[in-house]
C-alpha positions in Angstrom: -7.2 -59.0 289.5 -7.9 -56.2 286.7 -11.3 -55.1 286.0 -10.6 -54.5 282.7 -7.7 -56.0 279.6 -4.6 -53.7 278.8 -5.6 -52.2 275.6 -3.5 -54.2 272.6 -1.1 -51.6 270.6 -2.1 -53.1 268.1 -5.4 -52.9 267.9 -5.7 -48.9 268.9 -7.8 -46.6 266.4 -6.0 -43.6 265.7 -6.6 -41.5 268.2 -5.4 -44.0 270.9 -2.1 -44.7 269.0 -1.6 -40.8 269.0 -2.1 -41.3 272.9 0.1 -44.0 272.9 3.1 -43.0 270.9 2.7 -39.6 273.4 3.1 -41.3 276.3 6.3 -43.7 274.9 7.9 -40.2 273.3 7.3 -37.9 276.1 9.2 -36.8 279.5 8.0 -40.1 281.2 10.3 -42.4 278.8 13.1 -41.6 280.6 16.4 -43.9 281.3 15.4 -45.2 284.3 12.5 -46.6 282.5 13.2 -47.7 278.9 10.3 -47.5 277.1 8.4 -45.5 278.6 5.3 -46.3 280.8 5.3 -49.7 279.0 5.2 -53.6 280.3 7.5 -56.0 278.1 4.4 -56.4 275.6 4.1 -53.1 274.9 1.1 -52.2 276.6 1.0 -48.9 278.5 0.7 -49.5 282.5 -0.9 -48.0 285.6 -3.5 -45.1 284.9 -2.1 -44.7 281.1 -3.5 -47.3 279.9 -6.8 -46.4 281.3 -6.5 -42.9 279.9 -6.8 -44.9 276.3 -10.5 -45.2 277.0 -10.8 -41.3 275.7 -8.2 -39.9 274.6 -9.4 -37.0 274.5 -9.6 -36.5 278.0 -6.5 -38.8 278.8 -4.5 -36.9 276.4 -4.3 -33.5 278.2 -5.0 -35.6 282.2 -1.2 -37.0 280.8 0.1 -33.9 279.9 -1.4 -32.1 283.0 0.6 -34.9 285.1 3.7 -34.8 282.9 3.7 -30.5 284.0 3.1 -31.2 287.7 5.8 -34.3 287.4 8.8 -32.7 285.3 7.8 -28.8 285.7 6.3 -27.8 288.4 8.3 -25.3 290.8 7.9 -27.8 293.6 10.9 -29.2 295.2 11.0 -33.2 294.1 11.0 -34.7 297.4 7.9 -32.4 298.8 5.9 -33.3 295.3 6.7 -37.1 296.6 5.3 -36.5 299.8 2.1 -34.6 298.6 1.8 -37.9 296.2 2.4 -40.5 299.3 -0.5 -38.5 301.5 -3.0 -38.6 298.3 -2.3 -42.7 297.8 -2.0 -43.3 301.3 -5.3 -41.2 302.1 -6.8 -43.3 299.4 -5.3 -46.6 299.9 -4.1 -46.6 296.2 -1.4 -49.1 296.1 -0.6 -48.9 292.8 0.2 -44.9 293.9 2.0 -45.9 296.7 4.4 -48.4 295.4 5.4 -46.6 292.0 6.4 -43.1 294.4 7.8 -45.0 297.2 10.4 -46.0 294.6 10.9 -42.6 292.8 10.7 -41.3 296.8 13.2 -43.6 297.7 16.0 -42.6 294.4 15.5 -39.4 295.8 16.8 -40.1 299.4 13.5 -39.9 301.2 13.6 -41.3 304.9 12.3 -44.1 305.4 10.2 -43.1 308.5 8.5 -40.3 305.8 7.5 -42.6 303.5 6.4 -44.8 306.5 4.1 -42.0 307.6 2.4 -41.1 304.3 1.8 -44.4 303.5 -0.8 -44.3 306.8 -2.0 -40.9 305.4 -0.4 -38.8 308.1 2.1 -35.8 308.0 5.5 -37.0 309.5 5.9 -35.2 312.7 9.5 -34.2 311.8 11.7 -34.4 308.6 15.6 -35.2 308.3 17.7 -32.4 307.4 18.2 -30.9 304.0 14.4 -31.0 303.5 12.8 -28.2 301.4 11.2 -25.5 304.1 7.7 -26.0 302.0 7.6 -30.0 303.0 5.7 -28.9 305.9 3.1 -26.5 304.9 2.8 -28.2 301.5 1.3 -31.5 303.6 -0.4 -29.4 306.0 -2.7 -28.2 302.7 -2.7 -31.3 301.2 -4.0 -32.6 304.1 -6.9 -30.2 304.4 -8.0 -30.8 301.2 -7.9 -34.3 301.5 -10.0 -34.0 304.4 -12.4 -31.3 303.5 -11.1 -28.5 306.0 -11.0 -25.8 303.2 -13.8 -23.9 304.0 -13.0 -21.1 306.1 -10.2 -22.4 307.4 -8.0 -19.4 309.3 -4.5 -21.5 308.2 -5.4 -20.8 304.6 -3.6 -17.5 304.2 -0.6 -18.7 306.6 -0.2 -21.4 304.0 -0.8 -19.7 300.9 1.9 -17.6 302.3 4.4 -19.6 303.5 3.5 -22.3 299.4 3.3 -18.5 297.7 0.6 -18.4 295.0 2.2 -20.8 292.6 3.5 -23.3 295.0 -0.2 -24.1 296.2 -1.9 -23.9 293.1 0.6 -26.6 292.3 -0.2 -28.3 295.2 -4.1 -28.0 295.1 -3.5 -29.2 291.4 -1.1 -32.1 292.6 -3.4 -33.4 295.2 -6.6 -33.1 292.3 -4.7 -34.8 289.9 -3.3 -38.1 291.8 -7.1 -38.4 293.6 -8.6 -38.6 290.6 -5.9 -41.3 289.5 -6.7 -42.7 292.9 -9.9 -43.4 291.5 -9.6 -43.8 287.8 -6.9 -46.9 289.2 -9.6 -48.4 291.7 -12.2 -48.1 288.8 -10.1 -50.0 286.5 -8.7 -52.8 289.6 -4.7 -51.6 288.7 -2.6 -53.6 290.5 0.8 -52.5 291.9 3.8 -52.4 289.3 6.0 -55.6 289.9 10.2 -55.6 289.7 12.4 -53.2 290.8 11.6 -50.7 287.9 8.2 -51.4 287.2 
């Protein structure tokens, strides 16, 4: 059951609707989602609608999300993975269930998904799968476990993500723990139908 009530479109102040319309207008309101990150009454969904509380924090926490989701230099399926590790680490189901599906149009395994969803690195991948899948989880892992600190596969990673491909994944795994959390603080349930 939600901790809190979906914030009412209607009833925004300014500075929320500004937040809202962004969020309906943006990359996320694509065709497979019509509307955006919306339910049928119009109310934003998942962490967006808790981002409404401040807008002027949830406002660039979107658009930081929106960068690492639509244009980051990470290969889609390995930003999946790194996603499925963090919600599966965290037990965030509402995580787990809305990239399973975008995991799944991508042609993810199922045994992958299967793995990340018990937070651990799948021992093997299927062919065709981006050469950073593996070091990108190794890292994600670490972080999510608090091995960073003088950690001798640091630079074997760095090298093998190069500098921009683990800051993307240091940012990725920051970003979906922290909507880990906002999502438990708020009690967001899982999306329900297909494209929820």
């Amino acid at each position: 059951m939600p901790r809190s009530e979906p914030h009412d479109p209607a009833s925004l102040n300014d500075a929320q609707r500004a937040l809202y319309h962004e969020l309906r207008s943006g990359p996320r309101a694509d065709p497979a989602r019509p509307g955006g990150p919306v339910d049928a009454d119009g109310r934003l969904t998942g962490p967006f609608d808790a981002m409404l509380h401040s807008p002027a924090v949830g406002a660039p926490l979107q658009r930081l999300g929106a960068a690492l989701r639509y244009e980051s230099g990470l290969d889609d399926q390995v930003r999946e993975m790194v996603v499925l590790l963090v919600a599966g680490h965290h037990d965030c189901a509402y995580e787990r269930v809305a990239h399973e599906r975008i995991a799944r149009r991508l042609g993810m395994a199922e045994e992958t998904i299967a793995s990340l969803a018990a937070a651990r690195v799948p021992e093997a991948f299927a062919d065709g799968v981006d050469h950073t899948a593996a070091p990108a989880l190794e890292l994600a892992e670490r972080m999510l476990t608090g091995r960073l600190r003088d950690d001798p596969r640091l630079e074997d990673l760095r090298r093998a993500l190069g500098p921009a491909g683990a800051f993307e994944v240091s940012t990725l795994v920051g970003y979906y723990q922290t909507l880990a959390h906002q999502l438990a603080l708020f009690g967001v349930e899982p999306p329900d139908g297909p494209e929820a």
